[in-house]
KOLMAR-213006 format. One record per residue: x, y, z of N, C-alpha, C in turn. Coordinates in pm, whole numbers. Layout:
<pts>
- n.u,n.v,n.w,ca.u,ca.v,ca.w,c.u,c.v,c.w
- X,Y,Z,X,Y,Z,X,Y,Z
...
</pts>
This chain:
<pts>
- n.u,n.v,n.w,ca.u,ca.v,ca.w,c.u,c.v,c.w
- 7489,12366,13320,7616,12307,13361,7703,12281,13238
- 7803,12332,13244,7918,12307,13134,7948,12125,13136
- 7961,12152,12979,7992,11968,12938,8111,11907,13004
- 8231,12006,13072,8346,11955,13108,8299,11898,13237
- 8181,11986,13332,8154,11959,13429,8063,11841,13467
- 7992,11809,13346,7935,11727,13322,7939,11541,13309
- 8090,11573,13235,8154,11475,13136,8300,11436,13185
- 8365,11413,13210,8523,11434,13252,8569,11397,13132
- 8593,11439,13006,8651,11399,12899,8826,11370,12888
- 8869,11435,13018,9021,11438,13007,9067,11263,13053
- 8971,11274,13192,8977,11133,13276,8931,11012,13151
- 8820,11005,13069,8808,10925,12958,8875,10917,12888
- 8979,11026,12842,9120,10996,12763,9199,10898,12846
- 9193,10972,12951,9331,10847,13024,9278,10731,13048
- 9167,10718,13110,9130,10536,13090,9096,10475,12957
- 9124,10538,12872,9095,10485,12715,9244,10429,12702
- 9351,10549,12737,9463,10510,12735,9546,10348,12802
- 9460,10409,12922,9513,10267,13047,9446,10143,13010
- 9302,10153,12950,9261,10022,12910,9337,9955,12828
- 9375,10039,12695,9457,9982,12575,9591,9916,12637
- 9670,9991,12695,9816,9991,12774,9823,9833,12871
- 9699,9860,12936,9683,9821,13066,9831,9835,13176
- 9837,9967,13191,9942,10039,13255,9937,10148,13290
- 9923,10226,13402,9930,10366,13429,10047,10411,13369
- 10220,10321,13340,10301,10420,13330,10276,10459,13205
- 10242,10311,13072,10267,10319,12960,10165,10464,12948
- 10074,10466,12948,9977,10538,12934,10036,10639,12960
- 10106,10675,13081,10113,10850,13103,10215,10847,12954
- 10315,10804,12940,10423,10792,12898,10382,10839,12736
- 10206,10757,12691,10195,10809,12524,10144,10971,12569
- 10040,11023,12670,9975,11112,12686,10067,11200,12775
- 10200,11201,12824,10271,11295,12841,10213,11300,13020
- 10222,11225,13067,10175,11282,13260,10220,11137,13308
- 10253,11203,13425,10295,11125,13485,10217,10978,13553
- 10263,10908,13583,10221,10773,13641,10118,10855,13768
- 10119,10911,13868,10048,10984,13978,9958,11054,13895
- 9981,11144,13804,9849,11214,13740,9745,11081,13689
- 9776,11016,13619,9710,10912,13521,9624,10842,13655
- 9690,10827,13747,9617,10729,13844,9507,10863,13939
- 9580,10963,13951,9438,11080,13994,9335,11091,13879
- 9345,11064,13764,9242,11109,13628,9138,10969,13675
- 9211,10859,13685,9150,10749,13680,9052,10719,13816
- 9100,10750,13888,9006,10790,14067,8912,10890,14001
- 8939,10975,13937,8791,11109,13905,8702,11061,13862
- 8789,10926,13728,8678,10902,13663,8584,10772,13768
- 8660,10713,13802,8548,10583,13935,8465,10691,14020
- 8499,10791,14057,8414,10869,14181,8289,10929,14060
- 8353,10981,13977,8211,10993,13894,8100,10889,13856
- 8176,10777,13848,8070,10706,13788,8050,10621,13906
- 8096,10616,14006,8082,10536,14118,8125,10350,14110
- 8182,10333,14043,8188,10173,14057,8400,10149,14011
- 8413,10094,14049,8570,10082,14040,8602,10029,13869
- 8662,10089,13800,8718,10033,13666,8861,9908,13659
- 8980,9939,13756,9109,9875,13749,9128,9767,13874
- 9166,9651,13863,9179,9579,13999,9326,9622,14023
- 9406,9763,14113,9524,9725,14098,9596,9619,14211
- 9702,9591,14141,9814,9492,14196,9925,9553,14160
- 10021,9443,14249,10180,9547,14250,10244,9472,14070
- 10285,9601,14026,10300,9598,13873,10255,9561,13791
- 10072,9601,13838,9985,9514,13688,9869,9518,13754
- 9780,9578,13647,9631,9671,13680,9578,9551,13566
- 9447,9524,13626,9330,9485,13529,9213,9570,13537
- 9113,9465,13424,8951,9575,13419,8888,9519,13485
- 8813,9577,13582,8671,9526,13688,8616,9464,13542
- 8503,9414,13590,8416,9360,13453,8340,9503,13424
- 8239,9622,13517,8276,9740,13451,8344,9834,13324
- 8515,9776,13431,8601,9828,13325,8574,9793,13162
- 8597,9620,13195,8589,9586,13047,8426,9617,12959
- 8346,9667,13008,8215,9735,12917,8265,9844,12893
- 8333,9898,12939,8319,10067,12936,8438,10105,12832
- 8524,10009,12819,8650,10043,12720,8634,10030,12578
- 8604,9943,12522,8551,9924,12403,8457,10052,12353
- 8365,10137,12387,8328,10200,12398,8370,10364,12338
- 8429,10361,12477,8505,10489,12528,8592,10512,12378
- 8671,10381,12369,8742,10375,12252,8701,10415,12102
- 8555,10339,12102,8489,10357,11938,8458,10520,11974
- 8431,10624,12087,8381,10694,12108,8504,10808,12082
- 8545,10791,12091,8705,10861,12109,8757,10873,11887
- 8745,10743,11896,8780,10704,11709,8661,10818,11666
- 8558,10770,11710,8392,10909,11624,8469,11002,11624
- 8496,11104,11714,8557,11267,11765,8662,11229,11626
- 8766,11141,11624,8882,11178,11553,8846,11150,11388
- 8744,11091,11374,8703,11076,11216,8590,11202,11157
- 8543,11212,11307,8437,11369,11285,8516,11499,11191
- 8638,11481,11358,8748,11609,11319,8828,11622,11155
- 8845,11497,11117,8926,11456,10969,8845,11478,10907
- 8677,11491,10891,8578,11493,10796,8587,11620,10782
- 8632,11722,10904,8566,11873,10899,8703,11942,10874
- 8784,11888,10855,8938,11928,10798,8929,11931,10630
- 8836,11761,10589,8861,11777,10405,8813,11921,10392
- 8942,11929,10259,8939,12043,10192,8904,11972,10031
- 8907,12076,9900,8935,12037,9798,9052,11950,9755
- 9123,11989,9810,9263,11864,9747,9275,11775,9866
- 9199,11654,9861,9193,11568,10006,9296,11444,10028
- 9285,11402,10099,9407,11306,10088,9394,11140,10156
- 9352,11017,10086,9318,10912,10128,9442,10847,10174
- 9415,10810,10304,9579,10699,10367,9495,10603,10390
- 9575,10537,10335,9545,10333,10310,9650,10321,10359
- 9613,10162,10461,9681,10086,10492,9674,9945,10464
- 9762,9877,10422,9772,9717,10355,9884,9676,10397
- 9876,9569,10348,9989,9428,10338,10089,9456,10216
- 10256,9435,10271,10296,9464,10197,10290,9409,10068
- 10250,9265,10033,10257,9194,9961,10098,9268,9875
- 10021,9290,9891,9895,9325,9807,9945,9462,9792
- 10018,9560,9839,10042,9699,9791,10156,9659,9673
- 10255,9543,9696,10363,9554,9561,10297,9518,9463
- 10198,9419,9500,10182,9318,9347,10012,9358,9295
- 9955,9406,9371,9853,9483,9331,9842,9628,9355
- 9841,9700,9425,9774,9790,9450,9868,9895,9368
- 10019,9938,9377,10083,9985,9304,10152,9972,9172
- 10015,9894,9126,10022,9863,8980,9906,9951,8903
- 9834,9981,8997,9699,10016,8940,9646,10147,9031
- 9686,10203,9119,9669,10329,9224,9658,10454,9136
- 9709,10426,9043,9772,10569,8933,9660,10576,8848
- 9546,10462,8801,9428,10488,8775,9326,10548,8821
- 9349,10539,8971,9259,10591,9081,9250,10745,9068
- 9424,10799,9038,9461,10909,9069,9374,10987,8929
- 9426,10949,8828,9372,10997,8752,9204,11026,8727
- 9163,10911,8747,9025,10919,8795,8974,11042,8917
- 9002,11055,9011,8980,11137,9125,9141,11241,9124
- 9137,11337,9019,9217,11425,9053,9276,11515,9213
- 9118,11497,9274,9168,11620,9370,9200,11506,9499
- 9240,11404,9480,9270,11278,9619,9433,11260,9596
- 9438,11310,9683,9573,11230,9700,9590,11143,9794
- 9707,11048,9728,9674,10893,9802,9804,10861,9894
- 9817,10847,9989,9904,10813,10153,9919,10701,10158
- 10032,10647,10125,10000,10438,10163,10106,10404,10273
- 10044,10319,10341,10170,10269,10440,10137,10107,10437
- 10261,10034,10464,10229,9922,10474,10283,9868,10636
- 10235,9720,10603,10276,9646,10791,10169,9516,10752
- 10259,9386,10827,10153,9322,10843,10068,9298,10954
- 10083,9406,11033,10004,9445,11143,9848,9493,11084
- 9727,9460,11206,9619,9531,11180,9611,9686,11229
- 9585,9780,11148,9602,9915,11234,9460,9916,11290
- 9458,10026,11396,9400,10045,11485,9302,10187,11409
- 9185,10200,11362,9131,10306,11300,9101,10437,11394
- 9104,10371,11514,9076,10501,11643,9193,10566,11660
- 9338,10476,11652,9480,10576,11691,9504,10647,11584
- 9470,10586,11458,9523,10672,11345,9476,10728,11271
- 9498,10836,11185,9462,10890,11037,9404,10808,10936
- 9430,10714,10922,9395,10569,10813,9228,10568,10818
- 9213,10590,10665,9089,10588,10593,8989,10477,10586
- 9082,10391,10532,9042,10274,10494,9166,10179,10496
- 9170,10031,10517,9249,9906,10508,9208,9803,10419
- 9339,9748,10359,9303,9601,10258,9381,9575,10339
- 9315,9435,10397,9388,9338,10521,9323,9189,10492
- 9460,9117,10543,9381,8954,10518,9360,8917,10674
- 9219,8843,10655,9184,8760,10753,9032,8692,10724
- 8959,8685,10812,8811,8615,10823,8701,8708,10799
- 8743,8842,10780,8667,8961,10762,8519,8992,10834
- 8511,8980,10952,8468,8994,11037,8548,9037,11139
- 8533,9185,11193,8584,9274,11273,8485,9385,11282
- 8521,9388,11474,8371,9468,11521,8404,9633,11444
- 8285,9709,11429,8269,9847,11450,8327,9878,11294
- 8392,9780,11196,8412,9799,11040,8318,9724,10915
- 8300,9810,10837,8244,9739,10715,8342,9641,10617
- 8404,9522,10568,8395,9462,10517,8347,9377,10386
- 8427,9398,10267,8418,9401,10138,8557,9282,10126
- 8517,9146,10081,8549,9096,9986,8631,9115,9846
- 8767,9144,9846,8798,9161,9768,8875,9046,9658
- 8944,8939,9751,9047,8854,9674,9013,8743,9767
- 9010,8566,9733,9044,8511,9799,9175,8429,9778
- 9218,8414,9935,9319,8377,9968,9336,8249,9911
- 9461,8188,9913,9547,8056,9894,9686,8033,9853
- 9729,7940,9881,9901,7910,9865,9931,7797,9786
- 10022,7801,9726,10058,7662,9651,10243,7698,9617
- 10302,7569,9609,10409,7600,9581,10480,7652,9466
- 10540,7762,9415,10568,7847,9329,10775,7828,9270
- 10838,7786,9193,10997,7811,9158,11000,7882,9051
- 11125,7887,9004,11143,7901,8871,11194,7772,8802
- 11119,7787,8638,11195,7636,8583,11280,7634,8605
- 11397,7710,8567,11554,7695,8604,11588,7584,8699
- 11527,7626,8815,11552,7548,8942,11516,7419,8964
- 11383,7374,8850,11258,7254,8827,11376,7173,8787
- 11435,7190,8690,11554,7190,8607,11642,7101,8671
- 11686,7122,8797,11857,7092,8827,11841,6954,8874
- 11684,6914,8915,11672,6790,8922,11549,6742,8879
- 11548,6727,8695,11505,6729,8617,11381,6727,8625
- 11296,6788,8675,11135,6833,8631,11095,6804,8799
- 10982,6904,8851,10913,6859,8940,10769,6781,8910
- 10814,6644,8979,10641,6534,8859,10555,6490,8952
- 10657,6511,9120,10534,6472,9240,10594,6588,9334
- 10438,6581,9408,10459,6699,9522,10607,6658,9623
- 10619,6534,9625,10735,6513,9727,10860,6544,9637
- 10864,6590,9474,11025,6654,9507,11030,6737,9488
- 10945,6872,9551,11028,6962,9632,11086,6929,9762
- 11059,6842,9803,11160,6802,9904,11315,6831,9853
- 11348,6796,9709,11504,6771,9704,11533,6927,9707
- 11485,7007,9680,11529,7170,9713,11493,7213,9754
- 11569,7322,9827,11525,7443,9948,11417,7496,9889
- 11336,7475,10079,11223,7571,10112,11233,7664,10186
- 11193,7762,10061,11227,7919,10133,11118,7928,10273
- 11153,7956,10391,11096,7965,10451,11022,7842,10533
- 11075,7734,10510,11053,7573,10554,10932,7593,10685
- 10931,7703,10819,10909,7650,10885,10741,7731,10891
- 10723,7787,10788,10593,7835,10726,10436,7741,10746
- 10386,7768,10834,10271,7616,10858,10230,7634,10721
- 10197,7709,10636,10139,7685,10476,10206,7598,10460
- 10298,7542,10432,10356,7406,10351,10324,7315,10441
- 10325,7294,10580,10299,7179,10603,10102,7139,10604
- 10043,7244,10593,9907,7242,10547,9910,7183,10350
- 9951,7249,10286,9966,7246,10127,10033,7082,10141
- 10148,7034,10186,10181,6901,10176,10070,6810,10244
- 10017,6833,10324,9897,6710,10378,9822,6691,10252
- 9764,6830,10189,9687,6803,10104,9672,6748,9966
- 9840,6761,9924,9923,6699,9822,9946,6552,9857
- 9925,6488,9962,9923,6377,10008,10027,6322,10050
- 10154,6426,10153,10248,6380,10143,10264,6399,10300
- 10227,6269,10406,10238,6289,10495,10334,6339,10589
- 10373,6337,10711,10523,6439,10800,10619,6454,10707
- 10548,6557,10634,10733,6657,10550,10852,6625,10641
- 10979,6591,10568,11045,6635,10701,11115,6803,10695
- 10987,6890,10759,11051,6991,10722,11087,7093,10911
- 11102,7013,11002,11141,7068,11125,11300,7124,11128
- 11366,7001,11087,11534,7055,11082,11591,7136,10964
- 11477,7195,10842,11549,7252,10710,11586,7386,10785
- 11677,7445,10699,11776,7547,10712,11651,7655,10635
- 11607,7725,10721,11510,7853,10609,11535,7962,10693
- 11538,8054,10572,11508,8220,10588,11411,8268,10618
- 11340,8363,10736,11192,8420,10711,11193,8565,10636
- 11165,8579,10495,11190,8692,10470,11065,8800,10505
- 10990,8751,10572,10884,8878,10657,10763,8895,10500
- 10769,8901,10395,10642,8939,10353,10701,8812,10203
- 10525,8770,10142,10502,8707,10017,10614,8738,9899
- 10602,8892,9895,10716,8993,9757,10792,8968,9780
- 10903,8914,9896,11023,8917,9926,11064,8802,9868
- 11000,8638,9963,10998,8510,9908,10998,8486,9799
- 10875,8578,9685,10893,8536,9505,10992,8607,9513
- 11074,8711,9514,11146,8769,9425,11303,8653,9451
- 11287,8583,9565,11388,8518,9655,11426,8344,9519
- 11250,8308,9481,11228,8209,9419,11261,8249,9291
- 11217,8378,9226,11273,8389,9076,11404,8367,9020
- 11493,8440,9160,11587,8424,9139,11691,8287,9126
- 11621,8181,9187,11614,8059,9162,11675,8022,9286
- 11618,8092,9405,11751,8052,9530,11643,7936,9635
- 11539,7920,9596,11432,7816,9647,11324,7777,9627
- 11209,7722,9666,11107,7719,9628,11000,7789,9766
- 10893,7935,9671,10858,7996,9808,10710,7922,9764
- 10597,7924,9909,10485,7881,9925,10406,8059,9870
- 10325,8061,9797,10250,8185,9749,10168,8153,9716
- 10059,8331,9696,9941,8323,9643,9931,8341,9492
- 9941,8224,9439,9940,8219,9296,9858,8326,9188
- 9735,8401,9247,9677,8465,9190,9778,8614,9189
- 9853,8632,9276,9931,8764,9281,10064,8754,9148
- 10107,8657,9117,10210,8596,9019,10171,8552,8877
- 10081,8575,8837,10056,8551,8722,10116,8656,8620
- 10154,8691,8614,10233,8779,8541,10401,8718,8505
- 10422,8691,8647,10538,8632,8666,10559,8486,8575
- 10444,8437,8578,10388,8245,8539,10412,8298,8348
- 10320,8359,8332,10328,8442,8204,10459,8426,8131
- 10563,8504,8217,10698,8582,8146,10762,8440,8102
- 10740,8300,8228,10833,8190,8261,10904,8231,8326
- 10885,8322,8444,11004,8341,8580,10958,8253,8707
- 10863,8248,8688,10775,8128,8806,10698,8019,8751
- 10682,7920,8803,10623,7849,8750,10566,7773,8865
- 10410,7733,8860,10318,7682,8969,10298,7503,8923
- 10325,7422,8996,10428,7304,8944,10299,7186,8960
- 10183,7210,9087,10094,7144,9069,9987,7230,9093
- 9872,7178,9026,9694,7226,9062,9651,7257,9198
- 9723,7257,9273,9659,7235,9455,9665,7360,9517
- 9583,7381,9575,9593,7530,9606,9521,7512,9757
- 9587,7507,9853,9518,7518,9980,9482,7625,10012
- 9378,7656,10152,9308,7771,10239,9332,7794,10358
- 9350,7886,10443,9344,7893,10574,9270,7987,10613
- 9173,7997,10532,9041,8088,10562,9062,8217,10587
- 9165,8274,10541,9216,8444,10522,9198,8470,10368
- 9110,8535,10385,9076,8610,10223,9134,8783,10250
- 9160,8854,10129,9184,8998,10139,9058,9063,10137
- 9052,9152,10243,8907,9233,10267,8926,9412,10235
- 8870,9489,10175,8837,9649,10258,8778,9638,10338
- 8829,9750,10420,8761,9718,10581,8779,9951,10576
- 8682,9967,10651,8663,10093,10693,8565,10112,10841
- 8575,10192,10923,8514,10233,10982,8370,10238,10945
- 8211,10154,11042,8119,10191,10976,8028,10322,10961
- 8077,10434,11062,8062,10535,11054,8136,10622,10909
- 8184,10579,10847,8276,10696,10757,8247,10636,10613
- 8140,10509,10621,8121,10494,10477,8094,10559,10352
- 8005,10677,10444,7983,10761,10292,8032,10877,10311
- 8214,10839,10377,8286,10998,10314,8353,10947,10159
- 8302,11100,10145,8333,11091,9962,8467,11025,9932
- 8579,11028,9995,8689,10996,9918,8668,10805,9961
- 8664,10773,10098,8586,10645,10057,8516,10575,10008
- 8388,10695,10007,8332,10583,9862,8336,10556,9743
- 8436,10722,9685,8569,10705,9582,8625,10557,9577
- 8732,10561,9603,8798,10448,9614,8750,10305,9578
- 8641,10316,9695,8544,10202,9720,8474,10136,9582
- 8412,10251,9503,8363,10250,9367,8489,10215,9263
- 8582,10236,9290,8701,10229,9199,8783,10070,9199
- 8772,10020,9311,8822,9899,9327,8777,9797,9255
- 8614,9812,9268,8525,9733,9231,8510,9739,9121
- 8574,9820,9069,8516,9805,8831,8706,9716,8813
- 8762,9723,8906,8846,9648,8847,8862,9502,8931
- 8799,9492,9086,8798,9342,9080,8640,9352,9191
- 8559,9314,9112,8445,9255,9116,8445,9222,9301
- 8361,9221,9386,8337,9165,9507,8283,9043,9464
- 8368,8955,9557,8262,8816,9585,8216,8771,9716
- 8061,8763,9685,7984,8732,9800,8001,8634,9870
- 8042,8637,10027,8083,8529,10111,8002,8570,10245
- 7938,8453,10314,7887,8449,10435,7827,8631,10494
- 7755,8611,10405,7636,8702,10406,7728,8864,10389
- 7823,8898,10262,7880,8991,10271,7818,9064,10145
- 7767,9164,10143,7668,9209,9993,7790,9221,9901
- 7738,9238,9782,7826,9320,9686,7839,9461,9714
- 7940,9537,9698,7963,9651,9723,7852,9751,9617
- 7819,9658,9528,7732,9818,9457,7596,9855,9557
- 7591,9692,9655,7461,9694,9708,7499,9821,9896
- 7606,9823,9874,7678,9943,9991,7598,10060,10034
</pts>
């Protein structure tokens, strides 16, 4: 018996689709068929397997409990095929796409990528940024440096940086009302970004109980790089990760005004698929990161040489 006859692989595309969506239209709509096809793929696939996957209702489908075993799955199963296919594509001149945060691609990663290159001539390197998590099954993406708790199903996890914030100006600005000597006066100047829970976490811990920071006038400029470059310029004071600015602290364009450095338990991780660990250009990389920042071991995460 043929595997098509066997398997309905088309009908597993579309409920891979409809699970993610949770929509027949959205779904036809990425896979090109109509709302009626998507919902015939999805009947093939229940009559095959005999048990119902979707509870529908008028404008809004859920997962039987079925459903929800079978999606997760289907999904990592679907990501295998598309990391198989990318393995059996490398050629000699291969090509690694990373995805990160914009703030760790300005202030790290494209400071130092050009070592990589040189090191591994035949890789060429693809970067995209977002502070979104990408999805390793929809896309091309190799590998990710992403902040969070670094624990995420079906990826390996490497320790690279830990996280924290503290408040960051330029003297200039320390200046206009003559020196900052307690955490409460940054109160007298703008906070970039006021309504940022980091500051009102960083002020508890500075000991400065209800900031009044509900009614300040702030900008969200969407990523860390934006805010310093916002603070150098002397137009506020941004909340940052002080370890990314040292360079900046260095020149005297920033200056980190007290010792306090709060957590919200987001450290920067590599994260890869655990199937694709030992493709060569990942474990490239992987090896390359690590002679320039060391892994540190957290809640049972090895060192990467131990990989």
């Amino acid at each position: 018996m043929k595997l098509s006859r066997q398997l309905p692989l088309n009908a597993l595309r579309v409920f891979e689709a409809t699970a993610r969506h949770m929509s027949f239209t959205k779904a036809g709509d990425e896979l090109g068929m109509t709302q009626t096809a998507v919902s015939y793929q999805i009947k093939l696939l229940e009559d095959f397997i005999g048990v119902a996957l979707f509870v529908r209702k008028p404008r809004q489908v859920t997962l039987t409990e079925s459903g929800q075993k079978l999606a997760p799955r289907v999904a990592e199963a679907f990501g295998a095929l598309r990391n198989a296919v990318a393995d059996a594509k490398q050629i000699k001149s291969d090509t690694l796409f990373i995805h990160t945060t914009p703030t760790f691609a300005a202030r790290w990663l494209s400071r130092h990528i050009g070592a990589f290159q040189l090191e591994n001539p035949g890789i060429a390197v693809r970067l995209e940024t977002s502070q979104e998590f990408v999805n390793f099954s929809q896309t091309d993406v190799d590998l990710a440096i992403r902040a969070g708790a670094g624990v995420w199903p079906g990826l390996d996890s490497h320790l690279l940086m830990r996280g924290g914030f503290s408040p960051m100006l330029s003297p200039a600005l320390a200046e206009t009302i003559g020196g900052v000597k307690t955490p409460a006066d940054l109160l007298k100047l703008r906070l970039i970004d006021a309504g940022d829970p980091w500051w009102q976490q960083w002020f508890h811990q500075a000991g400065v109980s209800d900031p009044p920071l509900q009614n300040r006038t702030g900008s969200r400029l969407g990523a860390q790089t934006f805010e310093a470059a916002a603070a150098i310029a002397g137009q506020g004071v941004a909340i940052l990760t002080p370890e990314f600015y040292t360079d900046e602290v260095a020149l005297g364009r920033l200056m980190q005004p007290f010792d306090i450095t709060s957590h919200d338990g987001a450290n920067y991780w590599l994260v890869y698929p655990e199937n694709r660990k030992n493709a060569p250009k990942i474990k490239a990389f992987r090896e390359w990161i690590f002679k320039l920042m060391p892994s540190v071991d957290q809640q049972g995460q090895k060192p990467i040489s131990g990989a």
